[in-house]
N, CA, C and O of each residue as an XYZ file, in Angstrom:
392
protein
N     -97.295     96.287    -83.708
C     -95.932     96.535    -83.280
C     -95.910     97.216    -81.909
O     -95.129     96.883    -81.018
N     -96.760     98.128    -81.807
C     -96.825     98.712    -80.679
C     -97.020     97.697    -79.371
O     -96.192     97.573    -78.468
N     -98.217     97.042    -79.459
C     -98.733     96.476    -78.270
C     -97.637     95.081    -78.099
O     -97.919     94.304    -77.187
N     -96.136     94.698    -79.150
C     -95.380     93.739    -78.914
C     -94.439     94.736    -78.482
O     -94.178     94.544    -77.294
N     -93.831     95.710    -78.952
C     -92.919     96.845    -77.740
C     -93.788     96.678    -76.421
O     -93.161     95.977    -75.628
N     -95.073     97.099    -75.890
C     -95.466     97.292    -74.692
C     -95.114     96.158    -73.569
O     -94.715     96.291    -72.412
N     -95.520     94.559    -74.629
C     -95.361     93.352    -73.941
C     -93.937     92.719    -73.103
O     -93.625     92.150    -72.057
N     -93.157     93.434    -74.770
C     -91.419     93.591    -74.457
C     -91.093     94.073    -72.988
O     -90.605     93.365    -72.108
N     -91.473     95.490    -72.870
C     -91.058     96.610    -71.872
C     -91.769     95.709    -70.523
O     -91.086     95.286    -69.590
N     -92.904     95.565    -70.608
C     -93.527     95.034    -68.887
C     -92.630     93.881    -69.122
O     -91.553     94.471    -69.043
N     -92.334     92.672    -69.352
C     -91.518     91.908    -69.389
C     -89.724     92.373    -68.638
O     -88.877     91.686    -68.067
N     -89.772     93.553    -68.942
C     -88.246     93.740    -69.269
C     -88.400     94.293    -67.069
O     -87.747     93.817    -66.141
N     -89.184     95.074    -67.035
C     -89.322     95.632    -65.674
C     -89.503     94.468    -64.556
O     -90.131     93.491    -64.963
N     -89.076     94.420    -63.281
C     -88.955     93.687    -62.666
C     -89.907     93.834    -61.523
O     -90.074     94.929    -60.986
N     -90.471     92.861    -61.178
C     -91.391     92.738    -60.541
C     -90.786     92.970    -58.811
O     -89.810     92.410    -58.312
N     -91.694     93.943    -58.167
C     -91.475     94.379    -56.831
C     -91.955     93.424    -55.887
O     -93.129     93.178    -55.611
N     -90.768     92.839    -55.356
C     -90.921     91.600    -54.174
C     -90.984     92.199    -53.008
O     -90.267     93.060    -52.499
N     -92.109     91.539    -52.569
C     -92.041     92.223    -50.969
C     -90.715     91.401    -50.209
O     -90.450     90.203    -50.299
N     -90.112     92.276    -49.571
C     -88.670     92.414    -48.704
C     -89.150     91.327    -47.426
O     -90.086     91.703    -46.721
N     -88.495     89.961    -47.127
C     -88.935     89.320    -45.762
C     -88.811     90.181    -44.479
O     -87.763     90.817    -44.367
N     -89.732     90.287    -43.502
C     -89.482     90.850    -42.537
C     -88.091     90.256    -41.519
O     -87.817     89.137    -41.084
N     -87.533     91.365    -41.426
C     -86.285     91.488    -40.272
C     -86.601     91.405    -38.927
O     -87.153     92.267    -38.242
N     -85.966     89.608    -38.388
C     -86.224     88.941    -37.392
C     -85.444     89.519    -36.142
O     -84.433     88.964    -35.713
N     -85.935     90.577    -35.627
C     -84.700     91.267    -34.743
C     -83.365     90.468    -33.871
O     -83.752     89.529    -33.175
N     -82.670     90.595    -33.856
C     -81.610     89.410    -32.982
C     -81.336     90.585    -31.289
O     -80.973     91.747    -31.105
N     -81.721     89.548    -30.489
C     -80.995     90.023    -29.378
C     -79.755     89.591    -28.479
O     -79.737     88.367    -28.351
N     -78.897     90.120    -27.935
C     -78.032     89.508    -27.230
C     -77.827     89.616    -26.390
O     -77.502     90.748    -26.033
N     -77.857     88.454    -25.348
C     -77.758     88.196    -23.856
C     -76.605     87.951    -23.648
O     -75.782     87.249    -24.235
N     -76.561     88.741    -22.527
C     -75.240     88.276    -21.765
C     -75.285     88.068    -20.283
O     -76.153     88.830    -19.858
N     -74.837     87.495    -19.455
C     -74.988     87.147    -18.463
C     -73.887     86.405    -17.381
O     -73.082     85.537    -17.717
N     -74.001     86.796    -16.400
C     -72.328     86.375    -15.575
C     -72.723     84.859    -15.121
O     -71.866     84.159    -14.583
N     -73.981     84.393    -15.339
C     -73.869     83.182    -14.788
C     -74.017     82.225    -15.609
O     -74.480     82.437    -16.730
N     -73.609     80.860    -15.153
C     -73.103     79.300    -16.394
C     -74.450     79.241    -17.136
O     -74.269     78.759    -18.254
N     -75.973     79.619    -16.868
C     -76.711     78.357    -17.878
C     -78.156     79.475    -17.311
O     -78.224     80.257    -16.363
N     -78.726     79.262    -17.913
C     -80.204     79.987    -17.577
C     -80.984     80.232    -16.040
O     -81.564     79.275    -15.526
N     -80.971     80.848    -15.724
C     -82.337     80.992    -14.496
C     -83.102     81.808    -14.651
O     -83.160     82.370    -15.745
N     -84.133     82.230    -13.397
C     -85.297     82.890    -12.861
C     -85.249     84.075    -13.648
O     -86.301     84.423    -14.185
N     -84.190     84.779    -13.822
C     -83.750     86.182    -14.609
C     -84.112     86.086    -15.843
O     -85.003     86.700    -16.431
N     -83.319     85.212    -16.261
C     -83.415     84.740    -17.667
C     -84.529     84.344    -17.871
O     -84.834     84.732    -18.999
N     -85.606     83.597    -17.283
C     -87.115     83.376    -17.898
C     -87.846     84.449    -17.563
O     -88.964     84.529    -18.073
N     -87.424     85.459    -16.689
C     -88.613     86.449    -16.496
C     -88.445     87.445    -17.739
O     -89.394     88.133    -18.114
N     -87.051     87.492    -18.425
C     -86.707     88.040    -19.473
C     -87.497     87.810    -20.684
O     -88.119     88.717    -21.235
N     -87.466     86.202    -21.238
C     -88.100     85.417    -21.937
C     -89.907     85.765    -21.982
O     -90.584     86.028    -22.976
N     -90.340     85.657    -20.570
C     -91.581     85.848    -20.746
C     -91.845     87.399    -21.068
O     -92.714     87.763    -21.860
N     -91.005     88.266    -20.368
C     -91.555     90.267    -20.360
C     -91.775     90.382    -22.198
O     -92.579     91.136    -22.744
N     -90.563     89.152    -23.108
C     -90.761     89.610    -24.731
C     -92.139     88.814    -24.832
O     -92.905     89.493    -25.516
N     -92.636     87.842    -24.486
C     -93.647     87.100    -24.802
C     -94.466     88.302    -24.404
O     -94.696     89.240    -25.167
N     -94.821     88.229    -23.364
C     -96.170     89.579    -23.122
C     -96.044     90.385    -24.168
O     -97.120     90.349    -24.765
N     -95.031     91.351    -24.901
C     -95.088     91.846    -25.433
C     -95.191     91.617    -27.035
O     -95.122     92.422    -27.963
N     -95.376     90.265    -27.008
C     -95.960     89.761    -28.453
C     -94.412     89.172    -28.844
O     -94.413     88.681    -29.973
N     -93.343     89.123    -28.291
C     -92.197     88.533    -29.271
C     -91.671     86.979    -28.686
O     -91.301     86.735    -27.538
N     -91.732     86.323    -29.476
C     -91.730     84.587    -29.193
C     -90.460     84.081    -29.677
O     -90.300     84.021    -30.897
N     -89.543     83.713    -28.903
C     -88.207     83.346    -29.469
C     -88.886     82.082    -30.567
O     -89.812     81.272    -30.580
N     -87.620     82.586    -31.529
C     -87.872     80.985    -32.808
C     -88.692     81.832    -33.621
O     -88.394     81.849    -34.815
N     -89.848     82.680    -33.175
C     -90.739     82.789    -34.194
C     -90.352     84.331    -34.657
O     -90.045     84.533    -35.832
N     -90.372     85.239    -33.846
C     -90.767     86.439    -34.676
C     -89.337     87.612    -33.623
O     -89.052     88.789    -33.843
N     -88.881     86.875    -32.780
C     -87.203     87.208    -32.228
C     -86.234     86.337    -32.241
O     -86.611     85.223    -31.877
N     -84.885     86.427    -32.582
C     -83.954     85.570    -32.089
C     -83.321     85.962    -30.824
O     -83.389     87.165    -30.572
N     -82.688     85.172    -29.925
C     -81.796     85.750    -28.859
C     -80.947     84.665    -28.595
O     -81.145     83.535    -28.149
N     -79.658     85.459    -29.091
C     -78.454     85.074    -28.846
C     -77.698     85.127    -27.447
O     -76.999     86.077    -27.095
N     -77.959     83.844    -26.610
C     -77.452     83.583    -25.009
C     -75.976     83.609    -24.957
O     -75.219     83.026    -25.732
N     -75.674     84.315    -24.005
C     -74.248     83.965    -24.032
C     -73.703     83.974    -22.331
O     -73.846     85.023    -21.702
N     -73.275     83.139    -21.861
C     -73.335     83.034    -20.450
C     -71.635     83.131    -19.814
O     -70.716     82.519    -20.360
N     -71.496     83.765    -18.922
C     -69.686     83.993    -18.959
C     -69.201     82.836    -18.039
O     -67.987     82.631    -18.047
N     -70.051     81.982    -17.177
C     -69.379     81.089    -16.055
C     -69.284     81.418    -14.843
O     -69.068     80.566    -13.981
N     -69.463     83.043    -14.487
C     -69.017     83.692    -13.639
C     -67.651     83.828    -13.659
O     -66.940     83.624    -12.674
N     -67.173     84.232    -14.965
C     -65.830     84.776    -15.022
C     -66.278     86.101    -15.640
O     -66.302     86.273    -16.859
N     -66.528     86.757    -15.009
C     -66.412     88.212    -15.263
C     -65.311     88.742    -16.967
O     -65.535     89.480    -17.926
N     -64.429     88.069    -16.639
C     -63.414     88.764    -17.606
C     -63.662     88.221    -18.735
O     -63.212     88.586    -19.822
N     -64.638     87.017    -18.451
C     -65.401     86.688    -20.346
C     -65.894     87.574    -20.741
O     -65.772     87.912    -21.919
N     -66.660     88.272    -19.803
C     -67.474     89.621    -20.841
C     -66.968     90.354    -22.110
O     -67.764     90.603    -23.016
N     -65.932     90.634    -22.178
C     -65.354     91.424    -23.204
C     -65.726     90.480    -23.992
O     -66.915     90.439    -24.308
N     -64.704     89.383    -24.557
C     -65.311     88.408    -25.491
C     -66.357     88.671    -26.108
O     -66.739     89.215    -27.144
N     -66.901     87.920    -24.818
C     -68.610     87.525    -24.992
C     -69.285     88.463    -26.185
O     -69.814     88.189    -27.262
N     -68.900     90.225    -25.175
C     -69.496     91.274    -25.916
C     -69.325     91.133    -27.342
O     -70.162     91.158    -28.243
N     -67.903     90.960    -27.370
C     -67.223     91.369    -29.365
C     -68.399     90.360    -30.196
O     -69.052     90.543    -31.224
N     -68.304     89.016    -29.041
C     -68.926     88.248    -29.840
C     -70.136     88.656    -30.885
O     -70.358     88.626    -32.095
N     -70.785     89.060    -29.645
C     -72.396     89.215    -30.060
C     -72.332     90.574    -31.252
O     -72.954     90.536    -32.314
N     -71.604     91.536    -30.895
C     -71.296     92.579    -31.550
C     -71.026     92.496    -33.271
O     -71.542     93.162    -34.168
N     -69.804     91.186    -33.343
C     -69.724     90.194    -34.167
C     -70.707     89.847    -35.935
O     -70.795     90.096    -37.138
N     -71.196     89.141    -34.826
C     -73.035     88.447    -35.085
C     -73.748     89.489    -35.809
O     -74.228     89.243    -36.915
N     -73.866     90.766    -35.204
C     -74.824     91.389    -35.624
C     -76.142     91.774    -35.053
O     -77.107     92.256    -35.645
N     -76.027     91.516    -33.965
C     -77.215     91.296    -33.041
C     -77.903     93.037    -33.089
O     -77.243     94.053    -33.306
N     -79.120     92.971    -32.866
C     -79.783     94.242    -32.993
C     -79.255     95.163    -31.427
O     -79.085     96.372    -31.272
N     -79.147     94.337    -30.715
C     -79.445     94.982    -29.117
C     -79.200     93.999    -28.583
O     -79.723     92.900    -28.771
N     -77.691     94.521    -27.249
C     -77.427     93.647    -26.186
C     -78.058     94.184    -24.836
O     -78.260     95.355    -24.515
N     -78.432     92.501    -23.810
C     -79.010     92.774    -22.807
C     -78.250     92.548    -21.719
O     -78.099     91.330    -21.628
N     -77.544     93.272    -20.606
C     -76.300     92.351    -20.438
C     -77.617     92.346    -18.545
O     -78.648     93.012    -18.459
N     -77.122     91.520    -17.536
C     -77.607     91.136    -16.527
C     -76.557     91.447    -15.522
O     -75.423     91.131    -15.884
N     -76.625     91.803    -14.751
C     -75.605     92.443    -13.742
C     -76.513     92.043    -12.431
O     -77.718     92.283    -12.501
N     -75.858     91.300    -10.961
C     -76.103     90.905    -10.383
C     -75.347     91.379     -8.878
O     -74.130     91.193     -8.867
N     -75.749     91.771     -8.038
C     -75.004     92.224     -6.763
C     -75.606     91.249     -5.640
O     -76.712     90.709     -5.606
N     -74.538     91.189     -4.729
C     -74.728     90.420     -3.592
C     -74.968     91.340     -2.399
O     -75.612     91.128     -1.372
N     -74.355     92.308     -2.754
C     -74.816     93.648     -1.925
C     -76.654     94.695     -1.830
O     -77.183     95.558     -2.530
N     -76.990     94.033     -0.711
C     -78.397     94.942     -1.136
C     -78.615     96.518     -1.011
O     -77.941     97.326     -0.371
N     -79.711     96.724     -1.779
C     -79.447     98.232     -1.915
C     -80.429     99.344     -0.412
O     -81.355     99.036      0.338
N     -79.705    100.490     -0.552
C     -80.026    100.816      0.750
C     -81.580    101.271      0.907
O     -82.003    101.808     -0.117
N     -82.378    101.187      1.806
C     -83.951    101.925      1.583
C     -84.362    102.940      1.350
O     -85.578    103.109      1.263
């Protein structure tokens, strides 16, 4: 009787699943229409550092057109989503002084 209570009880307890690892999400933002030079040097600085979009980061692009006043949006958007961390890109035509 005993050792069919024992069989009962481990039965009854639930087995400890390891938890999937949490794919960090990032969010880009950016004043211009579609990807450049910025944007891949971005891409590669996570690669050096071991993080590979698709595989082990997501990053959520979000590009305003160069309408500035998308940003808000844009932001809620990503905010939205859930994203771990926004990256936003800010760009001047003005150079800076020496």
């Amino acid at each position: 009787m005993v050792r069919l209570c024992t069989i009962f009880l481990a039965l009854c307890v639930p087995a400890a699943a390891q938890q999937p690892k949490k794919i960090p999400r990032i969010g880009y933002l950016s004043l211009r229409s579609g990807a450049g030079d910025i944007d891949l040097a971005f891409r590669q600085g996570l690669r050096d550092l071991g993080y590979i979009e698709g595989q082990n980061v997501i990053i959520e692009w979000r590009f305003a057109e160069g309408k500035s006043e998308r940003y808000p949006l844009l932001a809620a958007e990503l905010v939205h989503i859930g994203v771990d961390a926004i990256v936003t890109i800010a760009a001047t035509t003005q150079s800076l002084p020496p």
